[in-house]
N, C-alpha and C positions, 0 to 999 in steps of 0.2 A: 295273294293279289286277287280281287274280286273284281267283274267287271259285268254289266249289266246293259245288253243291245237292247234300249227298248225304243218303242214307236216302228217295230219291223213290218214289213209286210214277208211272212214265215210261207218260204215251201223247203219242206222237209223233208223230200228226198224219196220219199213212200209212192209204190206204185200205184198210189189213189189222191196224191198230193195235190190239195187246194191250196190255195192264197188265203192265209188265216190274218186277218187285218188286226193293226194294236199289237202283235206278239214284245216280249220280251225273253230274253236269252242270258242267262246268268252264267258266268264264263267264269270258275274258280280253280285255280293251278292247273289252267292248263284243259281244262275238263268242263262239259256241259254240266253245271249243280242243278240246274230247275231254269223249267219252262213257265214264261208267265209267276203270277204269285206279286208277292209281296220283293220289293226291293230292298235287301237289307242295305241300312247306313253306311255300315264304310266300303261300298261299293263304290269303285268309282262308274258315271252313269255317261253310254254313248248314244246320244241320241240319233238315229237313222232316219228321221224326219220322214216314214213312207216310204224307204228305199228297200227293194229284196232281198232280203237273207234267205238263201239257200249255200246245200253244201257245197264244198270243193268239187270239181271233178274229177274224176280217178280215167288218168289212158293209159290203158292194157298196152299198148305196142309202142315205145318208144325204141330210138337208137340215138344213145347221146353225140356220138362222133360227128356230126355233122349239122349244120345250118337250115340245109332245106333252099338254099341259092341256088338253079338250076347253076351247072356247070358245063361246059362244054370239053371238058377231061375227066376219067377218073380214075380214080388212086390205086394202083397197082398191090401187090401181096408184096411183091421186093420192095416196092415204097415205104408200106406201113411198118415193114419188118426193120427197114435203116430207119427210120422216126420211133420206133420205140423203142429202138435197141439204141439210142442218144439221150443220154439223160436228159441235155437239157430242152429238145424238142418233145420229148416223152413228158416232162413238166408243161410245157407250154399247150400238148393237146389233153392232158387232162384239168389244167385249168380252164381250156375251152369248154369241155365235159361239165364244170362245176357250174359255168357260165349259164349251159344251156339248160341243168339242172335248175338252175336260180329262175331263169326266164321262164319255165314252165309253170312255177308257185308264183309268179306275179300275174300271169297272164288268168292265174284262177283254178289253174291243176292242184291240188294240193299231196295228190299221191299219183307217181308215176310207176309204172312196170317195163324196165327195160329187155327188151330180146334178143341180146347180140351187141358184145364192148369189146372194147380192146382191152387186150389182158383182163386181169382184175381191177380194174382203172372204177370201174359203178360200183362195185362192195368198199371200196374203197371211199370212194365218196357219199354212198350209204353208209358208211360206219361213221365219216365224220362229219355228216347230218346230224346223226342219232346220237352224238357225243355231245353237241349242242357248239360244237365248233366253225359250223359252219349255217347258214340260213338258205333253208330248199327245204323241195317238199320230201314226204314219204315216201321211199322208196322200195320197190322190190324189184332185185336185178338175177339176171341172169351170169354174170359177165359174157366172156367167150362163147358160143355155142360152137356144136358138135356138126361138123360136112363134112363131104370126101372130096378127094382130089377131084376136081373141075365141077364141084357142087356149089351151091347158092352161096355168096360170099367167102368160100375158102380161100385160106391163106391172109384172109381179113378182119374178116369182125369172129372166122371160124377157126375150128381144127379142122384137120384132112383126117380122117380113118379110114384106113383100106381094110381094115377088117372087124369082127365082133370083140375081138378082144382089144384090140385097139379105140373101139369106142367105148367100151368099160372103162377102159387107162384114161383117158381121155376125161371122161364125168367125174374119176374118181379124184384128179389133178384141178378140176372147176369146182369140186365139194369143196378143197381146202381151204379155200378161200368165204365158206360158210356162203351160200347164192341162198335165193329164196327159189328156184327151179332153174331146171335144166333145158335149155333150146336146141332142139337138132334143125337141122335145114336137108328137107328129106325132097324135095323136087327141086328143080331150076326155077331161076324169078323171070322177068319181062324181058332183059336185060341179058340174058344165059341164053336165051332163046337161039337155033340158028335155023330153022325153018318154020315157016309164015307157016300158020295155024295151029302151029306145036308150042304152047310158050307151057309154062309149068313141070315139064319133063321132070321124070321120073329119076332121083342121081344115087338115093338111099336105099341098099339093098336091104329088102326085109330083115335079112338074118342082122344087118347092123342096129339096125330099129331099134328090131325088140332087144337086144342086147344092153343098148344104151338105156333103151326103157325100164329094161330091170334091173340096171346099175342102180339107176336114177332112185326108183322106189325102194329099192332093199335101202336107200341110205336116207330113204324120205323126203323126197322131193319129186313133186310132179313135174312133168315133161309138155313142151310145149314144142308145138312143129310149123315151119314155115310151109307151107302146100298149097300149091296153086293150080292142080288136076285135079279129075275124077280119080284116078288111078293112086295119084298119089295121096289124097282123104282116106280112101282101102287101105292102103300100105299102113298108113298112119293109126288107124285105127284096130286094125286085126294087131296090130305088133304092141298096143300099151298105149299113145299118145292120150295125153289130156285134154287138150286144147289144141284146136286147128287152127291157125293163124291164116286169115285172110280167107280160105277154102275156095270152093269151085263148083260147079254145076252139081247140083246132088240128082241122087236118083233114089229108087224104093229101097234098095241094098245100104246106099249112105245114112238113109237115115234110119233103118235096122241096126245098122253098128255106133251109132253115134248113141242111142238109145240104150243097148247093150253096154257099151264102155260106160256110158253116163260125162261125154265127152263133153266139152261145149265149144262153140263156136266164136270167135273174136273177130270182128267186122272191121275190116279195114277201104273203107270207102275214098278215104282222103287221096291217095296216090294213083289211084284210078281214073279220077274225074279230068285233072289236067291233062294226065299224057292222053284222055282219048279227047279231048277238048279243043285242045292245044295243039298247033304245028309243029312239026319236028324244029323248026328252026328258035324258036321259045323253049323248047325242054329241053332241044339238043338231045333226042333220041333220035331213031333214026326210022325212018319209015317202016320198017322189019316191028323195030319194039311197039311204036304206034298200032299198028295191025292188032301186033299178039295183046296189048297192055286192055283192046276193045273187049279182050277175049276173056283176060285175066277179069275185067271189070267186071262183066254180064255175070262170071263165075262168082263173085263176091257177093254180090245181090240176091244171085238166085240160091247162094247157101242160106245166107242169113234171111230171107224170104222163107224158104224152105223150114228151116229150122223153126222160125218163129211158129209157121204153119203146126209143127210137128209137136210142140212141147220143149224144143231142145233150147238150151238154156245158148244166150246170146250176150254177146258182152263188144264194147265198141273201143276202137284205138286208133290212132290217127297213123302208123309206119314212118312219124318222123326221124331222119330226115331225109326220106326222100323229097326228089325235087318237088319243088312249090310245096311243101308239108312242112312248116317250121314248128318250132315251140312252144308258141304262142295262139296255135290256132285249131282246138281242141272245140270249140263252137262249131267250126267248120263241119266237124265229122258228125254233132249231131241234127246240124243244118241239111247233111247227105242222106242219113238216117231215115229223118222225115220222108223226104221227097224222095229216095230211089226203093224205101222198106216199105213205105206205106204207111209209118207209126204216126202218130199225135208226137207232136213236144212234150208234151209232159212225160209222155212213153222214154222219150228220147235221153230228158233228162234224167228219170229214176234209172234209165240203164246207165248211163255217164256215171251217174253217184252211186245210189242203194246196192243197184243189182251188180256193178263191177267190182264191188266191196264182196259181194258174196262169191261171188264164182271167184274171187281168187282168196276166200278164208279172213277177211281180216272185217267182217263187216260188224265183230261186236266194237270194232275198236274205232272203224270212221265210216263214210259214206251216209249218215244223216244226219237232221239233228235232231238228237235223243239223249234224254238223261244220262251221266254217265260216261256218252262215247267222247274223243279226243273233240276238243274246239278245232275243228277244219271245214272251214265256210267263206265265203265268201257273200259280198255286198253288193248287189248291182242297179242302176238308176231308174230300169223301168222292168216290164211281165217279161221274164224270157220265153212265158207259154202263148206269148202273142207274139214274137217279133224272136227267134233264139239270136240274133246281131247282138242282142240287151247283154249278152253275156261276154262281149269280144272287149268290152274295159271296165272291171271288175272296179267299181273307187273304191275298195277295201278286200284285202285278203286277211284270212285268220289262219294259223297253220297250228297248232298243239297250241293253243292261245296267245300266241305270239302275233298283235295287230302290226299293219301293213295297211298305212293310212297312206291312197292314192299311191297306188304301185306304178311304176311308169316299165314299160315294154318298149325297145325299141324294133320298130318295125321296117321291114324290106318291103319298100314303097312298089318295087317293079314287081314282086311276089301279090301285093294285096291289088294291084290294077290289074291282074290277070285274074286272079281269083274272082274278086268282085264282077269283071266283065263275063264269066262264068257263070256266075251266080245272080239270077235276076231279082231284086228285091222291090217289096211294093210296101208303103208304109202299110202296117198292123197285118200286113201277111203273115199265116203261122208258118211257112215254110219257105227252102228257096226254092225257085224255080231253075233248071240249068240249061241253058245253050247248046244242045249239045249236036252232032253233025246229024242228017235224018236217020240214017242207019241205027245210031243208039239211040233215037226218041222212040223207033220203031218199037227196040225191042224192051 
């Protein structure tokens, strides 16, 4: 089957990506065959009348289990352990999983990286993607990640290791199930926190670290770590980690190690903004996490700041689903990018597509569009490097050449009224603007 995008307006994904007006896209089994050129006859021809072809986006930090609906309860380790130990509720949440997998490739993702499942529940629904049994995007999953007793998500999306050879056991029971990396959760999150000014606590003993860390690699698979301190970036880095998820205030020593390891950093801006935006009685956090969440935020910013400054490679992910973080709102994260990084859009979006295909190994195979690589792109009705909104309804998705004419998203209307009241937008602005209390405008 041939298929031929022409009349595009082409951005391709390239960290020097213009608007090439008139493009055509020749799309055969599945595959980019030729740019522009001659239209062969039994092509069948879609014409885009002027409308954006650019790639899918790729977010580095998903978690399928959840919605992203603030809640004002949540879900215990004895909880999730009776729901998955029940078949048929253990059915029902990873048809949610496959739900919120689908909602992502409508909304315009077309390859996600998850960091923390239940059981094997995302290799599992990564494998029946890739069987062609099911329609979502690209996947790379982690399942389960690796904590310790009263560490970031244990007993939930983790394991507990009390020791180094128990985090060996542990990686080496997560390999079975074939992951594409290994997630440890080596600090506390916002939400762990139990003293005002302390949020990201340190829970990962070195010696478990690097343990895991050289499970992980002797079986080939890079490591990725949840870290939301100074201290615990150090910890992570001196012991093996690849990837710092989310990160924290750097200093001269941070970015020594990060340069050394040849680590990179993954920007998670999305879950930051509301809880320091937002009242406790909206997230339903509590004054304590509010504090710490200002703290964890400026820490976010100032890595991926830092980094960018530095050389160090930067890659961007939304932490759905955390509250107000859904599925569908991977725009949002390079809406933040802009406006707390300091990049251009177009910056924003070659890291979204090109550069998150690199920094995690797969970018001969998507993240632009280039001869060769898989059809995964997306269609959108006006500049996303004048307005990135342009990208929040995609009227066409393409996934391994599989079209998706006018995708529909169903959206959490109390989610996008908080957001948007966040987010100040002005017709043909390239960025948002955010609302944010004077303390964080300050800083």
């Amino acid at each position: 089957m041939k298929t031929a995008y022409i009349n595009a307006r082409l951005l391709d994904g390239s960290g020097q990506m213009k608007v090439q007006n008139g493009a055509a896209v020749l799309v055969e089994d599945g595959r980019i065959s030729a740019l522009g050129g001659n239209i062969p006859p039994d092509a069948k021809t879609v014409d885009l009348g002027g409308r954006y072809l650019l790639p899918g986006l790729i977010n580095l930090h998903v978690h399928l289990p959840g919605s992203g609906i603030p809640k004002s309860s949540g879900i215990t380790p004895a909880k999730v352990r009776k729901l998955i130990g029940n078949p048929l509720t253990r059915a029902v949440m990873k048809k949610q999983c496959e739900n919120f997998a689908r909602m992502e490739l409508m909304s315009g993702t077309t390859t996600i990286r998850t960091v923390g499942g239940l059981e094997h529940i995302d290799s599992d629904i990564r494998n029946k993607i890739n069987a062609g049994r099911m329609l979502g995007p690209r996947m790379l999953v982690a399942d389960l990640a690796v904590s310790v007793p009263h560490g970031h998500m244990a007993g939930v999306l983790a394991y507990e290791a009390t020791s180094p050879e128990e985090a060996r056991g542990f990686v080496r029971r997560i390999a079975e199930h074939r992951p594409d990396l290994i997630k440890l959760m080596i600090t506390g999150g916002v939400l762990d926190a139990t003293v005002r000014g302390e949020p990201g606590v340190l829970r990962m003993k070195p010696e478990i670290v690097k343990a895991a860390c050289d499970e992980a690699h002797r079986l080939g698979f890079m490591v990725a770590a949840h870290v939301e301190s100074p201290e615990g970036v150090k910890v992570a880095l001196e012991n093996g980690v690849d990837s710092i998820e989310h990160g924290a205030k750097m200093n001269p020593e941070l970015v020594r190690l990060f340069k050394e390891r040849k680590a990179v950093d993954i920007c998670t801006i999305s879950p930051a903004v509301p809880l320091a935006a937002l009242p406790p009685s909206l997230t339903h956090y509590s004054e304590l996490a509010t504090y710490n969440g200002q703290i964890v935020m400026d820490g976010i910013i100032d890595a991926a700041k830092t980094c960018l400054a530095n050389g160090i490679p930067v890659g961007l992910g939304t932490d759905t689903a955390c509250p107000f973080v859904t599925h569908y709102n991977m725009w949002r994260e390079l809406a933040f990018f802009v406006h707390y990084a300091g990049v251009t859009p177009a910056f924003a979006l070659y890291t979204a597509t090109l550069r998150n295909a690199q920094l995690v190994g797969i970018d001969k195979e998507t993240g632009s569009i280039e001869t060769g690589k898989s059809a995964d792109f997306m269609v959108v009705d006006s500049n996303p490097l004048e307005n990135l909104r342009a990208l929040a309804s995609p009227s066409m998705v393409v996934i391994r050449g599989r079209e998706i004419d006018q995708p529909r998203v169903k959206k959490y209307p109390a989610v996008e009224e908080q957001l948007d009241r966040i987010m100040e937008w002005k017709s043909g602005e390239k960025e948002a603007r955010a609302r944010l209390p004077l303390q964080a405008r300050a800083g």
